[in-house]
Each structure stands twice: as C-alpha cells, then as structure tokens.
C-alpha positions as CSV (number, residue, x, y, z in Angstrom):
1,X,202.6,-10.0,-13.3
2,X,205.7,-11.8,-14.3
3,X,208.3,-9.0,-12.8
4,X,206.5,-8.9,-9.8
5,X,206.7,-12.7,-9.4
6,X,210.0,-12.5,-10.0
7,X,210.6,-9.7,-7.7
8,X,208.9,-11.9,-5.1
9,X,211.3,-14.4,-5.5
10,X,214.4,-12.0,-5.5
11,X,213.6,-11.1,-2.2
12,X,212.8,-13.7,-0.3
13,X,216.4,-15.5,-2.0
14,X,218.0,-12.6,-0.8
15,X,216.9,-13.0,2.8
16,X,217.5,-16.6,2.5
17,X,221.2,-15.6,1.3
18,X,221.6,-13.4,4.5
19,X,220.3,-15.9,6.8
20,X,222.4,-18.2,5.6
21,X,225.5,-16.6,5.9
22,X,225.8,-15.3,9.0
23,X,224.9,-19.0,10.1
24,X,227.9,-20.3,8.5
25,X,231.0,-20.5,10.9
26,X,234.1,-18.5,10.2
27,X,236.9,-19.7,8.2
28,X,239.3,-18.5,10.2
29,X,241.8,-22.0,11.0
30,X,243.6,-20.1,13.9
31,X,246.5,-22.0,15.4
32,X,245.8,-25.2,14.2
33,X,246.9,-24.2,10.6
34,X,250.1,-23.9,12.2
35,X,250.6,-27.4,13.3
36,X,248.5,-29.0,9.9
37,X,245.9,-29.7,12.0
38,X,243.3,-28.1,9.6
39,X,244.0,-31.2,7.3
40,X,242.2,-34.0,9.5
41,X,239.5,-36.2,9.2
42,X,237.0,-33.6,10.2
43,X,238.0,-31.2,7.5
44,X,238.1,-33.7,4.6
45,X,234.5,-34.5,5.2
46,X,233.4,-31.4,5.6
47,X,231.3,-31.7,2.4
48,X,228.9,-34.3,4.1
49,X,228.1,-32.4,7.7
50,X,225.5,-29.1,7.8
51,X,228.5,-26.5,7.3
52,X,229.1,-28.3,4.0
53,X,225.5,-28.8,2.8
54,X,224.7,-25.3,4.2
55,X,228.2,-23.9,1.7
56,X,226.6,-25.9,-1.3
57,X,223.2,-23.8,-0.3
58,X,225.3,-20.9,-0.7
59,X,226.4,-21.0,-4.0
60,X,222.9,-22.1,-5.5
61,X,221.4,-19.2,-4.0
62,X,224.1,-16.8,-5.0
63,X,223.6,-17.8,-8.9
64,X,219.8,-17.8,-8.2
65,X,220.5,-14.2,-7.2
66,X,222.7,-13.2,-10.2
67,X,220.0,-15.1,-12.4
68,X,217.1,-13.3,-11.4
69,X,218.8,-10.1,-11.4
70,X,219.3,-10.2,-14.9
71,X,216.5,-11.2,-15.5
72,X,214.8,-8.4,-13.5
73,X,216.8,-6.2,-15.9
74,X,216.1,-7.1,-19.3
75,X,212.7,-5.2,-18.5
76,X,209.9,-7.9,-19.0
C-alpha cells in the first residue's frame, strides 16, 4: 500500500517538475550581458518575483524527486 502511495506521489511530482520547467524563461542574457546590463535592479530581485519563487519550486521538487526515488528503491 505504501509503494504504491509513494508511487502516486512520484508521478504526479514528476509532472509537476515538467510543468514547471518549461514555464520558466530561458537564461539566456543575450546582448545585454554585453553592456552589464544583466546586473540591474530587476536581476538582483529576481528572488522575490514568480521566476524566482517558481526556481525555488524547482529545486524542492527536484530533491522530492531524488528522495522518493530512493525510497522507491530500497524495496518496501
């Protein structure tokens, strides 16, 4: 019951992972690396808008992942 609970879980946290990636906006600076522009106010506060939050999202749901795959391996 347990496995397939957390087999549940693995799934829908790897859709959310997909989803949630391909809403993120490139990282490509283009030109404005050039010129420093990539350093203004916009970019230092980057943390605080939705393509900051959704980066933090990210990287909970990626350990989530790795989590429950090991735990999906250890054959419960």
């Amino acid at each position: 019951m347990l496995r397939i609970l957390l087999t549940i879980v693995f799934v829908i946290a790897c859709v959310a992972m997909t989803v949630i990636v391909l809403m993120q906006e490139g990282k490509s600076s283009g030109l404005g690396a050039l010129s420093g522009a990539a350093e203004s106010h916009w970019a230092k506060n980057k943390g605080r808008t939705l393509e900051g939050n959704m980066e933090k999202i990210t990287k909970i749901i990626a350990v989530l992942i790795f989590v429950l795959a090991l735990a999906l391996n250890l054959n419960i």
